[in-house]
N, C-alpha and C positions, 0 to 999 in steps of 0.2 A: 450335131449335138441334140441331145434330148431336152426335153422340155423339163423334166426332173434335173440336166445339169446346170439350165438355164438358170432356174429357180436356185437351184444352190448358190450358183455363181453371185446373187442377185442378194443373198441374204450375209453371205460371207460378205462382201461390201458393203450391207448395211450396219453389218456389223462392226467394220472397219470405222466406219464414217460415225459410228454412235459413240465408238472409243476415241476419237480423236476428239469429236467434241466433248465429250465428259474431260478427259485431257487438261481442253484449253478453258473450259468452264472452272475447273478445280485450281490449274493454275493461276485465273485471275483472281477468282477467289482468294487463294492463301495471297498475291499480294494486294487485293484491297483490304482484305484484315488487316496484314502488318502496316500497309498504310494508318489505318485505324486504329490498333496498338502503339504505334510509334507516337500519334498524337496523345495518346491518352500517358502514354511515357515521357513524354515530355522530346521526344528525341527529333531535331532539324537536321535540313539540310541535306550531303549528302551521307549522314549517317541514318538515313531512311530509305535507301538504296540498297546500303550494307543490313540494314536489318529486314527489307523483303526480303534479299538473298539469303539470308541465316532461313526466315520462314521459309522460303523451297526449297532451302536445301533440308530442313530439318523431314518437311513431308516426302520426302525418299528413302527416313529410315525406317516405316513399316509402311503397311497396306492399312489403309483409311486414316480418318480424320485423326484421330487418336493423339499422334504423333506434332501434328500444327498446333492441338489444344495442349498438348503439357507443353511446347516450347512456348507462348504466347502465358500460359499461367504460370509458369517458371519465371518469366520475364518479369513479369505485375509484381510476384512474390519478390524475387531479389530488390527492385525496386524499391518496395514498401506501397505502391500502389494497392487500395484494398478495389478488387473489382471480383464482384462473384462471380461462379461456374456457370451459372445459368445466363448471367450477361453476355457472357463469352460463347457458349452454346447461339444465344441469339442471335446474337452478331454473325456468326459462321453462319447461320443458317438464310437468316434477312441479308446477307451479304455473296450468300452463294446463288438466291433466287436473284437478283441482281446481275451476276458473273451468267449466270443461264439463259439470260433477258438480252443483256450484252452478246453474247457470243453468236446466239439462234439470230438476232437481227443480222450479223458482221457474216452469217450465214447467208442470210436469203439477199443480201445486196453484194455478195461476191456470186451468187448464182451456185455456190458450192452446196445446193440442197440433197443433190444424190440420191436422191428418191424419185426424183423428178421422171415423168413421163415421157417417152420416147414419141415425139412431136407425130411422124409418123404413123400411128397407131392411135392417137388421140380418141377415134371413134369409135374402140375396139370395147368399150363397155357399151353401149350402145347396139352394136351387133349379135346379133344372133349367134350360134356357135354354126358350124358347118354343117357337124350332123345332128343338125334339131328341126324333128318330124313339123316344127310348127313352121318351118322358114318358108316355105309357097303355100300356106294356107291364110288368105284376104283377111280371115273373122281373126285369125290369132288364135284360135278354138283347138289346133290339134287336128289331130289324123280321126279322131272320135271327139263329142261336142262335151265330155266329162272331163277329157286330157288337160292337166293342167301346161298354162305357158313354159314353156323350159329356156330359159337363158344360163351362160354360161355365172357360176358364183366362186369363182376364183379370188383371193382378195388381191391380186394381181388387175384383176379388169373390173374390180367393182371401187378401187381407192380413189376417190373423186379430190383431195384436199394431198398433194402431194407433200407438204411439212407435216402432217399428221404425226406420222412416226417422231420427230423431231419433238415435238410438242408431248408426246405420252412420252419421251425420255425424260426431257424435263422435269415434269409433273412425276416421275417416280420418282429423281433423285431428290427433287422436294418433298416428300414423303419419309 
């Protein structure tokens, strides 16, 4: 395999691994809201179970948030609950950085970070590339004392923070 299928390979699974956590992030998400809803409804027991499930099941009838915010303001209105759009906006938002906080820790203590470095290779940012004119020269100076150092700048062997990726998901969907 080539180094280009590798790379594919490598990115298709991070892409995998970014959608299951956005997934399991969203999913806690809408039920720590309805948790949150249900108190402000007045609603115990196990009819806060029943009304997570209404919340996940409601967030499958479109693509984004959209669809949890009218069922959750739905809910407040039939009620007679007065709670604004912007509260509820809040709460999704303060409640999803939360679900992202939650999920990336349940992440790096199952080991399931998927970005992680292959142990073997560990010293492969470090190394020189193969064919770099400077790898048997003492000073580091090149084949001529003008040549600048040439290492390899791959973001492959330069990732030093293997949840990086993980972390700039986050911080987007919090955005």
């Amino acid at each position: 395999m080539t180094t280009f299928d590798d790379r594919e390979k490598a990115y298709e699974k991070k892409f995998a691994l970014d959608q299951d956590l956005k997934f399991k992030a969203e999913s806690r998400r809408n039920k720590m809201l309805a948790e949150w809803a249900a108190a402000k409804l007045g609603i115990e027991g196990a009819a806060v179970e029943d009304y997570v499930k209404a919340v996940r099941k409601a967030d499958l009838a479109e693509k984004g948030d959209d669809d949890v915010f009218r069922k959750v303001k739905q809910d407040f209105a039939d009620k007679g609950v007065a709670v604004e759009e912007a509260e509820i906006r809040k709460a999704m938002g303060e409640i999803l950085a939360k679900a992202v906080a939650e999920v990336e820790a349940a992440s790096k203590e199952s080991g399931a970070g998927g970005s992680r470095a292959d142990p073997r290779h560990a010293d492969q940012a470090a190394r020189p590339c193969r064919n770099d004119p400077n790898r048997n020269t003492p000073s580091g100076q090149g084949p001529w004392p003008e040549a600048p150092l040439i290492w390899p700048a791959s973001p492959a062997s330069t990732s030093v923070d293997p949840q990086a990726s993980e972390r700039a998901w986050a911080r987007s969907i919090l955005q």
